[in-house]
N, C-alpha and C positions, 0 to 999 in steps of 0.2 A: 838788622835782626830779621826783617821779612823774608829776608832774598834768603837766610840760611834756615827757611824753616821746609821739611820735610813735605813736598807732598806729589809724592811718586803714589799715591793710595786713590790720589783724588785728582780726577780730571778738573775739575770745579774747582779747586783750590790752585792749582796748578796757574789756571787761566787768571784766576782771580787777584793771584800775587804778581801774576804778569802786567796785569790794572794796573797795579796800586803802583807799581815800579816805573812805570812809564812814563810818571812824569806829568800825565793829562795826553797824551798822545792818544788820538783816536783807535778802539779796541776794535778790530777785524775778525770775526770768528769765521771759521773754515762751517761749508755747509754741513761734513757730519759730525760736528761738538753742537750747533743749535741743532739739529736733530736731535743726540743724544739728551742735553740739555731738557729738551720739549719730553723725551720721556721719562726721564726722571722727575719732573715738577709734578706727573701723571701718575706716577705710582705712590700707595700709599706706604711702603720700606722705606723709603728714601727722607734721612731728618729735615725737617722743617724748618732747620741751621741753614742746609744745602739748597734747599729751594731757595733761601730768603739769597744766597748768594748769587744761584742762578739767576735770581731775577735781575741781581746788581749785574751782573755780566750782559743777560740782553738788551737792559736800557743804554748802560753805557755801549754796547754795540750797535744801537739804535741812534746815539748821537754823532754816529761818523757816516751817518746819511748812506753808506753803503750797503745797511739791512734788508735783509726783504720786510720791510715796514707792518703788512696786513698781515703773513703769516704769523707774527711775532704780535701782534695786538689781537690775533683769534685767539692763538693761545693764551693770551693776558687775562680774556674773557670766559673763557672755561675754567680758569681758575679761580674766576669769582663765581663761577656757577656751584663746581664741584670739587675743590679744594677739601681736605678735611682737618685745615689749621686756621682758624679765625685770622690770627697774621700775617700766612702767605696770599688769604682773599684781599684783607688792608691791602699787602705792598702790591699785588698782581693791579687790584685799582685805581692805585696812587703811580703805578709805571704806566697805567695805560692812558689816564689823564695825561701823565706828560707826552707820552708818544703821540696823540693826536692833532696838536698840530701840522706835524711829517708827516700826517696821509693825507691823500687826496678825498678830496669829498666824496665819491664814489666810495671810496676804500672807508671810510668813517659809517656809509652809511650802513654797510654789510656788517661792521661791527653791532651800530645801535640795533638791525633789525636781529641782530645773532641773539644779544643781548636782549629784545625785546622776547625772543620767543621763550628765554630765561623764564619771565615769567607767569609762563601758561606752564610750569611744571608742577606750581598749587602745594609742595612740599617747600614750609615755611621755613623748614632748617638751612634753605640751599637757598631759598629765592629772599632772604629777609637784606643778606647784603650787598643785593643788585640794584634799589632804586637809587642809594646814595653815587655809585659810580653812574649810572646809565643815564640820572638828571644830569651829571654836570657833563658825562659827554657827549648827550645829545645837543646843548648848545654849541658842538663845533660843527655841529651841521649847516649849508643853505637852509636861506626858508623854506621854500619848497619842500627838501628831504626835512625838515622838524616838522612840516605840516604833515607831511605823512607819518611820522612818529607818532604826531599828538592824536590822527586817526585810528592808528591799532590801537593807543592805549584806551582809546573812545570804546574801542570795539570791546577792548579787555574787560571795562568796567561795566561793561553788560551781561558778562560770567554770574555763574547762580552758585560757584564756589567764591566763597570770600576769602580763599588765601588768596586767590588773585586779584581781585578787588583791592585788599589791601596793599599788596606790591604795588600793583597802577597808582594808588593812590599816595603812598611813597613816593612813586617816583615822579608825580606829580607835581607832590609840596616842595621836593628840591628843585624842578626847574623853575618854578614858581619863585622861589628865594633867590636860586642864582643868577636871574632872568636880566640884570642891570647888564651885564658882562655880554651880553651877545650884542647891544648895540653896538660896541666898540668893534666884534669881531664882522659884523654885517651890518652895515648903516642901512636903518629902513624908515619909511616916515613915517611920524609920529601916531596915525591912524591905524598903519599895522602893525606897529609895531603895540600902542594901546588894544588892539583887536584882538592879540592873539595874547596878549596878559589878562582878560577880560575871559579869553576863553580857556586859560589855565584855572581862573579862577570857578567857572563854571562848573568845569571836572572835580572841582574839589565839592560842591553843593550837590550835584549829582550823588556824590558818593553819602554827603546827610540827611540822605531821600532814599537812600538804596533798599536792595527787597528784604535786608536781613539786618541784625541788629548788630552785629563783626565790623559790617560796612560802613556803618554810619557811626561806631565805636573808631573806629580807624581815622574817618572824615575829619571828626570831632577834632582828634589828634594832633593829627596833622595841621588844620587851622588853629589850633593854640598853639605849637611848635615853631611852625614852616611859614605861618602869617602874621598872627598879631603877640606871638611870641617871640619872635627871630630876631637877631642881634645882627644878622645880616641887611635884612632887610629893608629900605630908606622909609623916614618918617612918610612922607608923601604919597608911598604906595601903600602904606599900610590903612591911612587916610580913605585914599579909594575903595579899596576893599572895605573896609567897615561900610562906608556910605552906601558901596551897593548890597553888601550882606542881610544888614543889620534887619530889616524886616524878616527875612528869611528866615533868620536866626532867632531869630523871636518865633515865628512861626512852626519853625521845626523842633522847637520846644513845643508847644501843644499838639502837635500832628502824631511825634513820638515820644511820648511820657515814657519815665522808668524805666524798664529793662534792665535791670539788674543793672549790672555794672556801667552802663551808658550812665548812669546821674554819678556816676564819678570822672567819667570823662569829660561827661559836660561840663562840671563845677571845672576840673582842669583848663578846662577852653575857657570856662566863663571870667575864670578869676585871670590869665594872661588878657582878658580884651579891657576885664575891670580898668585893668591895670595901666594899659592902652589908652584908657579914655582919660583916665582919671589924669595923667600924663599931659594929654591933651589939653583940657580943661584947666588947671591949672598955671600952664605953658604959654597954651600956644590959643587961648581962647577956645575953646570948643569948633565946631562945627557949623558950617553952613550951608541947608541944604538946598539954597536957592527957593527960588520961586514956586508953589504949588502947582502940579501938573494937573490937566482935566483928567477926571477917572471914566473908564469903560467899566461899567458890572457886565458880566455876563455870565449870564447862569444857564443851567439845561441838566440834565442828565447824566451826561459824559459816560458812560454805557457801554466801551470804553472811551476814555480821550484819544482820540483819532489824530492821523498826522495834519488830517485837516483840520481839524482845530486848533491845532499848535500854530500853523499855519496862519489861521486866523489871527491870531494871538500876536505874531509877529509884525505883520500887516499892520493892526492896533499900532502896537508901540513905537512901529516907525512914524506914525502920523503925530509921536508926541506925549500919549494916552500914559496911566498905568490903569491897568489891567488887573481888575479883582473875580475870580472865578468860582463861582456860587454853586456847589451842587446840591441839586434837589433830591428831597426825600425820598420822591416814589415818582413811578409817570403811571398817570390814568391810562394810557394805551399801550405800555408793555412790561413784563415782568424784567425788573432792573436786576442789578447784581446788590448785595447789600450796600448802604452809604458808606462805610466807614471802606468799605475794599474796593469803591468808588471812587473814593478822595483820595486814598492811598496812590492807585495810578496815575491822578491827576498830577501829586505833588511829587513822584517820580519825573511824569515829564514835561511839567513844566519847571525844575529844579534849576537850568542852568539859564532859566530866559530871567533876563530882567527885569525889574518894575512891572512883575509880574506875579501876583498872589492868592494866595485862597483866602476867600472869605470867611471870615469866625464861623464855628457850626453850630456855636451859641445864639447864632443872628441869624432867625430864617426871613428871609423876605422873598413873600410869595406877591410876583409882581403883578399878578390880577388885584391883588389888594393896595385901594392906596393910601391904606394907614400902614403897612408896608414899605412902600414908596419914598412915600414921606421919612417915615424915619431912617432910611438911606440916604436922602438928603441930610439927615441932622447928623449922622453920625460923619458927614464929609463936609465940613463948613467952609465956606468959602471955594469951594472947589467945583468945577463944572460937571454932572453928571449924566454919563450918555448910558444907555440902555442897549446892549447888544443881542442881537437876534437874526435868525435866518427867515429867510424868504415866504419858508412855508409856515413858519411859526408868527408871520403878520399876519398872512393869510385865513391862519386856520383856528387862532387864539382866540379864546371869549375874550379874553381881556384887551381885546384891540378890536372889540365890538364896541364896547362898555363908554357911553356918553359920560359917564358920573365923574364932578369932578377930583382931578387928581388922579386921573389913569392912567394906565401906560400910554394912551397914545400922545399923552401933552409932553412925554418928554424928550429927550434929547435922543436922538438913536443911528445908532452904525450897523445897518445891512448886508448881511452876505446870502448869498444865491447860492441856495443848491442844485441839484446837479438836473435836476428834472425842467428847471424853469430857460435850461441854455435852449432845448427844441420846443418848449411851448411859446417862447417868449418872455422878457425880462418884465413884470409888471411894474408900475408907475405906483410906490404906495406914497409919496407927496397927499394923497387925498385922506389918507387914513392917519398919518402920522403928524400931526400939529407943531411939532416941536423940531429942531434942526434936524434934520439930515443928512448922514454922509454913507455914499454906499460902496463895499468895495468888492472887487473881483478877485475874483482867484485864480490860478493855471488851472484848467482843463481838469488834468488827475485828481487834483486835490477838492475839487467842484463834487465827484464822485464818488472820493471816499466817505465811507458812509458808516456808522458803530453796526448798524445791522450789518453791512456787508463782513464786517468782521467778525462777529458775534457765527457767522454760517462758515465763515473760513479756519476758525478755530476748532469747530463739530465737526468738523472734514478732515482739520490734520494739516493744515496747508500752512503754506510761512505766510507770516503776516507783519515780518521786519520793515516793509516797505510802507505799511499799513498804521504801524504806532511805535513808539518809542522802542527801539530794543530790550533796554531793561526792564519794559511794561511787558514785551510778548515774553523775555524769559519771567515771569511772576505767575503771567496769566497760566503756562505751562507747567511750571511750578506746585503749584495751586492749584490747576486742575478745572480752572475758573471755565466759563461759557460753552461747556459741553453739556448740551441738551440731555434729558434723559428724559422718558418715553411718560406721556403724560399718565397712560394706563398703562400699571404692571402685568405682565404677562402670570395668569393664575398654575397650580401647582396641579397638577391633578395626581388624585393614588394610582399608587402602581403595587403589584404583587409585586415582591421580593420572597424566594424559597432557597433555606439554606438548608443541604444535607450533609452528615457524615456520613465516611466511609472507612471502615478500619481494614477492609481487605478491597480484590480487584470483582468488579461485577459488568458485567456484559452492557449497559448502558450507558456505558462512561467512556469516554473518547479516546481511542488508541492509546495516544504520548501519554495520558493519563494513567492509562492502566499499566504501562508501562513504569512507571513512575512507583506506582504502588506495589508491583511485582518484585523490585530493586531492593527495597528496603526490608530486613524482618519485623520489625513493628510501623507497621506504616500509617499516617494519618490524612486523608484525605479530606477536601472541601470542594463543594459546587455551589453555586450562584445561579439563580434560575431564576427570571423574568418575562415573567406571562409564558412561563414553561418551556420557556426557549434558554438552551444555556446562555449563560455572559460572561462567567470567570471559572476557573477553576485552580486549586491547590495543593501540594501535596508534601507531606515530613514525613519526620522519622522521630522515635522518641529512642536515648540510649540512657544506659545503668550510669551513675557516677563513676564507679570503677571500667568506666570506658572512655573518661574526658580527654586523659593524657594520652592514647590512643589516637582519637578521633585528630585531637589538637594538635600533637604533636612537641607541646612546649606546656613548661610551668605557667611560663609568663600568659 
């Protein structure tokens, strides 16, 4: 019945019956029927019947290993860009998945980067079903080539549009879910292969800290779906990601209240992790979060959070610490930016560090005070608590004058040097500080960045990527934030303004002008005069209504 079915109409049909007859015999296309082929998937006349054929034609031409493999997976990838049938994007996806095993890594990687630039085109009707193919087939990359995947999408989520934000964040939550499967394809140990699932994870928490409420609506999402909702995903991993979330999550709950439809997406998140625990609990015993870690406070101004602070921060937590980050109200020695658009930078860039948090803003502890102090210690029981501070804030602080007991200097404390103290000399505060000690150093650069230096490089216009989070510098731009304006306003003074008419031409009026008024028989003239000096000048015409059609030419 196949072999006697007509199709002198259709090249595509023609080939297709030749498939199916073959028996499973490997399908060889001539270079111009994939040519032809490649432009008809591309026009939008051509049914959507035909396409879905052609596609069956170049996979199955693709499994006699004689294809040209890459041309035939670019074009795979443009069809999930800019296809205009929801199910030739599916099957164009679902052939491209299969054809990547048969390219070379090179050749996979020109795909994921084709595909990555997919979506930086911020048009959500084209780019919504690229992260579902571009997660699973960026696992057939080396590690090396996904570390550099996982870099542009770092870069992407630093966009101040949130259709693209959202897409990275997509394509995030699938590599993240289908992430078991790459060990089999590249055996890595156990440390980077946990490092860089640690740092999928991070990409997703960035994005519940984002500048806009799309982003961390999307965040949300995706971590009820793609984490602690996923039927893919092993009990065990979903284990770790709560244990390192769950403060954050908690956290990112007060940092961004409401928004409209954000507290429906959160209940969404909240009720899959309910669900999660409750599972847990039940099952499998709850959780064990081990042993209490000593905590680092460290407060300051954050004016903005600098790379060197982050930096800081890092340093911390390698030593052990977690790391709670205090921002203060106001600084006596310089006009801050508001608290609350303070804090907001903070918890963008510290979003994806670990064991790393903001301190309630319900809790001020002003560490000159040490009933203060004190209640810092009560509210961390059993836990060791270090006091962090720079160099010049031992030096220069009342409160590290101050004998009375219970002050900052009896407590525990982690020092870093700023950038002034590398040419005067490191000073020795052992004498000043009573309570343990630990000091740490920093590289060079990061000794010298400084919030003022950033604060003059933003009034200048200059990039400051290098300087603080990216997502912080595109907010700070955004926003419009740390651009001085001029302490005294420049005052107004009067000016004469003289307006004349002129209904005919008169000798004191400027050539082209008079000209102007000579042209027309009812003419209407205007001058602009400014300390008697012209500055503008005008000139019409008034006509009869039984002159419109004339003049106009048309009804319309």
């Amino acid at each position: 019945a196949i072999a006697a079915v007509d199709c002198t109409d259709s090249a595509t049909l023609r080939w297709l019956r030749d498939d199916l007859l073959s028996g499973g015999a490997p399908l060889l296309l001539p270079d111009d029927v994939v040519s032809e082929i490649f432009l008809d998937n591309l026009k939008t006349a051509t049914p959507w019947i035909t396409k879905q054929a052609n596609l069956r034609l170049l996979t199955d031409f693709a499994r006699s290993g004689k294809s040209p493999a890459l041309h035939i997976a670019t074009h795979l990838s443009n069809l999930i860009k800019v296809s205009d049938r929801v199910t030739v994007r599916h099957s164009a996806g679902s052939a491209l998945l299969e054809l990547a095993p048969r390219l070379t890594a090179d050749q996979r990687n020109e795909v994921a980067v084709e595909l990555c630039r997919g979506l930086e085109l911020g048009q959500q009707e084209f780019t919504k079903y690229i992260p579902d193919y571009l997660g699973r087939f960026a696992l057939w990359l080396p590690p090396a080539e996904l570390n550099e995947v996982l870099d542009d999408l770092h870069v992407n989520l630093s966009s101040s549009d949130s259709r693209v934000t959202a897409s990275v964040l997509d394509t995030v939550g699938v590599i993240y879910e289908e992430y078991d499967a790459y060990r089999a394809r590249f055996p890595e140990t156990d440390e980077a292969y946990r490092r860089r699932r640690e740092r999928l994870l991070g990409l997703l928490m960035r994005g519940l800290s984002g500048i806009d409420g799309a982003t961390r609506q999307e965040a949300l999402y995706v971590l009820g779906r793609r984490v602690f909702g996923s039927g893919e995903l092993g009990r065990h991993e979903k284990r770790r990601a709560f244990m390192l979330t769950e403060r954050k999550l908690l956290s990112a709950q007060n940092e961004f209240p409401g928004e409209g439809l954000t507290f429906y997406y959160r209940a969404a998140m909240l009720g899959k992790l309910y669900r999660f625990l409750t599972e847990e609990r039940l099952f499998h015993r709850g959780f064990d979060f081990g042993e209490p870690r000593p905590v680092a406070f460290f407060p300051g101004t954050f004016d903005p959070f600098s790379a060197g602070h982050k930096q800081i921060v890092e340093r911390i937590r390698s030593l052990g610490f977690e790391v709670y980050l205090a921002v203060d109200e106001f600084s006596w020695s310089k006009k801050t930016l508001a608290k609350l658009l303070r804090r907001q930078i903070v918890a963008i860039s510290a979003a994806d560090q670990w064991d790393t948090y903001l301190f309630p803003d319900d809790i001020p502890i002003n560490i000159a005070m040490p009933r203060d102090l004190a209640q810092l210690k009560t509210l961390l029981p059993g836990r060791e608590v270090y006091l962090v501070a720079g160099s010049d804030v031992i030096r220069n602080a009342s409160a590290y004058r101050s004998t009375q007991p219970g002050s900052a200097a009896e407590y525990n404390h982690i020092i870093f040097y700023r950038g002034e103290d590398a040419d005067s000399g490191r000073q020795d505060f052992s004498g000043i500080i009573r309570g343990k000690l630990r000091v740490l150093t920093l590289p060079a650069f990061y000794e010298t960045v400084s919030s003022t230096r950033i604060r003059e490089y933003v009034d200048r216009g200059l990039d400051i990527s290098m300087l603080v989070d990216p997502v912080v510098q595109s907010f700070i731009y955004e926003n419009g934030l740390y651009i001085r304006e001029p302490e005294s306003k420049s005052e107004l003074s009067r000016q004469e303004l003289q307006y004349h008419l002129y209904l005919s031409d008169a000798p004191e009026l400027p050539e082209k002008m008079r000209e102007a008024l000579l042209a027309h028989p009812s003419p209407i003239g205007v001058t602009l005069r400014q300390s008697a000096e012209l500055a503008a000048w005008a000139v019409g015409h008034t006509i009869q209504v039984r002159e419109l059609y004339d003049r106009l030419g048309s009804l319309e």
